[in-house]
N, C-alpha and C positions, 0 to 999 in steps of 0.2 A: 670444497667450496660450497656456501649455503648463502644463495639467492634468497634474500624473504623483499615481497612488495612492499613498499610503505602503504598504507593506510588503501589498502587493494580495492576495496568495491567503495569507501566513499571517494575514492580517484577516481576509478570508472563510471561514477553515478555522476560527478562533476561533468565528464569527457560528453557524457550521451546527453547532459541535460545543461548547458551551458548557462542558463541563470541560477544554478547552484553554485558556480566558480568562485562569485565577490564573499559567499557564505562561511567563515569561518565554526563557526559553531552547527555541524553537519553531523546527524547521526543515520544511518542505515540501516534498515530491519524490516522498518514499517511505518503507518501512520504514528503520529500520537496518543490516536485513540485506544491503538491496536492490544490486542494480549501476546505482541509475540516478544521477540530477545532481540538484544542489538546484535548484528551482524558487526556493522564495523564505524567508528565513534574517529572523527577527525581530530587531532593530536591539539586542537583547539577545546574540544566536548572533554576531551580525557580529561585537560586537568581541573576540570569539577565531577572528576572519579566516574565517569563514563566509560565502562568496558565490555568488549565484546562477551556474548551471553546473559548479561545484564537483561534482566525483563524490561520492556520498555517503558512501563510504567513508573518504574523505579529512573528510570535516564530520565525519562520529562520533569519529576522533582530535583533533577541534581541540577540540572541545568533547563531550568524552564525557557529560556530564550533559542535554543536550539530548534532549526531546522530538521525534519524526520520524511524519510522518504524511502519509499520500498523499492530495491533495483531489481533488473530484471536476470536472471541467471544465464541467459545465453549471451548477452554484453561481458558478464565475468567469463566463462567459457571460451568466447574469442578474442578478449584480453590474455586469459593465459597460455590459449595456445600460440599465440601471435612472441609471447614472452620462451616459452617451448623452442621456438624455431630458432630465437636468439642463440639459449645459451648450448644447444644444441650444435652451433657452430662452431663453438670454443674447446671441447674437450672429448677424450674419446666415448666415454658414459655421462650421459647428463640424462635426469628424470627429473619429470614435478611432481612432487610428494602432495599436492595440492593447489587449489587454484592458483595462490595468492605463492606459496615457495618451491622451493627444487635445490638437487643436488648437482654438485657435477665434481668429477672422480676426475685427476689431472697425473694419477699411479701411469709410471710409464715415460712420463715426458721431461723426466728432470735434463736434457742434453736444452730442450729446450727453454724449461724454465729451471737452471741452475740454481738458485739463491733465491727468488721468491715470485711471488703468484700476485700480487700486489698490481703490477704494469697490466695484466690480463684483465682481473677485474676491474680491474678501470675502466677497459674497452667493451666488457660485458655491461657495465651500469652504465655507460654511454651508449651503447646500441640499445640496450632495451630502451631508454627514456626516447631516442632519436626515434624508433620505431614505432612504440604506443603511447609515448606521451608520459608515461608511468616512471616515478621515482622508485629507487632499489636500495636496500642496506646489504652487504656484503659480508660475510664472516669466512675466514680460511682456516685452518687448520690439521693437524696432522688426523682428526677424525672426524667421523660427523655430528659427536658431538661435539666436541669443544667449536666443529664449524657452523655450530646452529646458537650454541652460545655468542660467537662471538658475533654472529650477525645483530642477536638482538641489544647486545653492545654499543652496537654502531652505529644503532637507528636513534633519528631517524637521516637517509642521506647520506651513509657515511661505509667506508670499510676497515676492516679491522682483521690485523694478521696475527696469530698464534704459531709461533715456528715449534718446529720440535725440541721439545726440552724443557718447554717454558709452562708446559699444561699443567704442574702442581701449583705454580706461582700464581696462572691466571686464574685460575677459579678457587683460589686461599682466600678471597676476598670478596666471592658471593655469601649471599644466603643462601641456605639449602632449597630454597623453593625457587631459585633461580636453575636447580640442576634439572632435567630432562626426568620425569618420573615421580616427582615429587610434588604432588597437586596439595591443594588446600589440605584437605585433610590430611594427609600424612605431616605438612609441615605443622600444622596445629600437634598433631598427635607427637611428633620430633619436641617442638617447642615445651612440650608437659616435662619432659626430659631433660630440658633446659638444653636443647640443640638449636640453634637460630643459625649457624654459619658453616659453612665449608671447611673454615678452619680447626673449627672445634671436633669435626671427626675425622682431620686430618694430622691431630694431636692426642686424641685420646685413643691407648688402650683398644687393640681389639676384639680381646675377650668382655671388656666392658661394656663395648660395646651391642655386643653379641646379647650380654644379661640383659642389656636395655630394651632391645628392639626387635631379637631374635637372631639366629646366626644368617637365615637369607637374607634377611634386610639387611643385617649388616654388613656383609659380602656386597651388597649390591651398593650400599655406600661408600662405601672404601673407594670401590673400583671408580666409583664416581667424580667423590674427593680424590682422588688421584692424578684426573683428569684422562681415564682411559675411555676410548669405545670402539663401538664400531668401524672398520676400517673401509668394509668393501659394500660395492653398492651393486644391487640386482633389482632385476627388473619388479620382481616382487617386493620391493621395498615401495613400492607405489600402494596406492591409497588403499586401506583393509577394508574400506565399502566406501559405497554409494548410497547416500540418504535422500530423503525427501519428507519435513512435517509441514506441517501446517498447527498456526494455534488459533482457534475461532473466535469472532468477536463477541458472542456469545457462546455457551451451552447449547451444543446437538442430542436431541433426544430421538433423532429420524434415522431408522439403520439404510433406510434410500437412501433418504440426505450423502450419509455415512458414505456409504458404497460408492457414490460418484466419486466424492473428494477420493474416495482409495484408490479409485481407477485411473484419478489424473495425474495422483503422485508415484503411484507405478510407470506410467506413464513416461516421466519424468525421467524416472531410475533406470528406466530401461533406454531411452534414448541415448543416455549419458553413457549408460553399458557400452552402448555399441560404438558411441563416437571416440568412445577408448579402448577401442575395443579389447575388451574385459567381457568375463561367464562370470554369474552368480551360481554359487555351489551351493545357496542357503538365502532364505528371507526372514525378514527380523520386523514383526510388528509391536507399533507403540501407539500408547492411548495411556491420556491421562485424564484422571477423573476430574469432575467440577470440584473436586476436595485436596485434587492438589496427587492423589494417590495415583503412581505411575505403572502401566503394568507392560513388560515387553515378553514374546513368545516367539521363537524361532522355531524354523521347518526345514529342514535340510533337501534338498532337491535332488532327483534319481539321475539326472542330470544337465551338468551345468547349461546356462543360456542366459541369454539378454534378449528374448525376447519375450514381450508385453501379454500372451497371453499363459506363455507356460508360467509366470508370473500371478498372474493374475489365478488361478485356482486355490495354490497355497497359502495367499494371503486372504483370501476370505475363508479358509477353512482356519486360518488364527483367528480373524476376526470373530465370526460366529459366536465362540463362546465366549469371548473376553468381552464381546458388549455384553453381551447375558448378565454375563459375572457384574458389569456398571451399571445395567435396569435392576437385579436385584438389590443394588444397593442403594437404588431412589438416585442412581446420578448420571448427569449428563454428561458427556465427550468434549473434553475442554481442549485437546490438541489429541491430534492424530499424523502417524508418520510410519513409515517404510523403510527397511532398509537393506538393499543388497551385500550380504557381505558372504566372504568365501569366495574372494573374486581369485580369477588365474584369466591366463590370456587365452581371449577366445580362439580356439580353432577353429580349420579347413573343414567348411561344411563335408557330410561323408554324402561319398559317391553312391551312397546304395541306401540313404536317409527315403522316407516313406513321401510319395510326391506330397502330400499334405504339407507337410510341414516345408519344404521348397517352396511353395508358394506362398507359405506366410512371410517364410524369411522374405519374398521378393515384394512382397505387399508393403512389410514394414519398411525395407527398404526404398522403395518407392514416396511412402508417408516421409521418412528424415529424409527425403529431398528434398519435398514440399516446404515441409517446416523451417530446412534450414535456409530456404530462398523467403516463406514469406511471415515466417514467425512460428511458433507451438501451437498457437490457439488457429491456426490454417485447417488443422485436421483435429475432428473429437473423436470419440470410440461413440457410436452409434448405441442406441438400447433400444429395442423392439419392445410394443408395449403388446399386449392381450386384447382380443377384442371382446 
């Protein structure tokens, strides 16, 4: 079963700010002034083609009458943990793949649910909504993919069953950019070919196919068009990092400037580490230039942690030279961001760890206490200046 929120953070932007609620035309991200991307576009914004990642500037021309407001991430955070606890009571494995969706594995329990999953999710989109206020679309199915298809089927408000047997019939009458893997470009590059559907590579030839697109693309289409996937769900099928950018409302040419914003979105990353409790095995920085040119560097770490300052060295040893590389080219820092990825679940602190680092862990932890009773911006990272 594949839990996805409807319209996640402009519902919890509504929940937290209550004269957004009468606002139909709501979009998420940021100001109107802003340079950053919609987060998430009320099914009101969508249909003047308002979609998530969308530069904002580009949403305020689709729909100039739209409402733009920037939410706060720890409101989405205890919206989806609050969603967590839900569907966590329904099934023996249940994970949030992300904020806004999650899976939940029901292998094992057919004495209980003989014939269909349908009566359950019912009870799961009525408890989440009873619980945070929050609308749910529902997909079920023999996998997680055809379960994450069918949720977005469904939406928005609705659920929708896939029994076994039925998974060639139900996705014969997608497009291929409707399957799991198959972004913009690939379906552009499919469509050169004259592929637009499900059906058409579930008819054609697969040696044909093969000449077309290559034999692992085509392997991987097939299996698709077939309606096969993944069956079993583990814990590592939860989120492959933890991000944090920022896009400026101007060009930064200040590598202080710089270094602050780096330190608060580590910051950020590493909080989020811990309250999931997740290790970053690797740090991933990103910087796009005033020209639009994006550059990302990754540092692999001696070992894994979520905490904020073992963090904090390898990301400024990325930085260092990658501003260099954007002052030789006459350009400014037009977004900057972080990303923990190489995550695994953190371990039992060791009994024989150097007492340094014991008291950072107890410091940081002492700080997400703070933060979480009286906001993030409760506690900064101090800098000592030179006399």
């Amino acid at each position: 079963m594949h839990v996805d929120l409807d319209a996640f953070f402009v519902e919890v932007c509504r929940q937290r700010q209550p004269e957004l609620r009468g606002i139909d035309l709501l979009v998420v991200g940021g100001k109107r002034e802003s340079r950053g991307v919609v987060q998430s576009a009320s099914y009101g914004a969508r249909k003047f083609g308002v979609r998530s990642g969308m530069p904002i500037g580009q949403a305020a021309r689709l729909c100039p009458n739209a409402t733009f407001v920037k939410g706060e991430f720890v409101h989405y955070r205890e919206a989806s943990h609050a969603v967590r606890a839900v569907i966590g009571r329904h099934a023996p494995i249940a994970l949030m793949t992300g904020l806004d969706e999650g899976y939940l594995d029901f292998s094992g329990t057919d004495l209980l649910y003989p014939v269909s999953l349908l009566e359950v999710a019912e009870q799961i989109r009525n408890e989440i909504h009873t619980v945070t206020g929050l609308d749910s679309s529902i997909g079920i199915g023999p996998n997680r993919m055809i379960a994450k298809i069918a949720s977005d089927y469904a939406k928005p408000r609705a659920i929708c069953e896939v029994r076994p047997g039925w998974e060639r019939g139900f996705v014969a009458g997608l497009a291929l950019a409707a399957l799991p893997g198959v972004g913009p470009k690939t379906a552009r590059r499919l469509a050169d070919h004259g592929l637009n559907d499900v059906a058409q590579i579930q008819q054609l030839p697969p040696a044909e196919l093969e000449r077309m697109v290559g034999a692992d693309e085509a392997r991987s289409l097939i299996r698709r068009s077939q309606g096969r996937g993944g069956t079993v769900l583990r814990a590592h099928d939860l989120a492959k990092s933890v991000s944090r950018e920022t896009t400026f409302f101007k060009d930064i040419t200040s590598a202080e400037e710089l270094d602050r914003v780096l330190l608060m979105l580590i910051a950020r990353v590493a909080g989020q580490l811990r309250d999931e409790a997740l290790a970053a095995g690797a740090v991933v920085l990103k910087l796009r230039h005033s020209d639009f040119v994006t550059v990302t560097r990754r540092r692999a770490l001696a070992t894994p942690t979520a905490l904020d300052h073992e963090l904090v060295a390898p990301a400024r040893e990325l930085f260092a030279p990658a501003f260099a590389a954007a002052r030789a080219r006459r350009q400014g820092i037009r977004l900057l961001g972080i990303a923990a990825v190489g995550l695994r679940a953190s371990e039992t602190p060791d009994l024989f760890e150097a007492p340094a680092r014991t008291r950072t862990r107890e410091v940081t932890s002492a700080v997400d206490q703070v933060r979480a009773r009286f906001g993030f911006d409760a506690v900064q990272r101090g800098r000592v200046k030179g006399k």
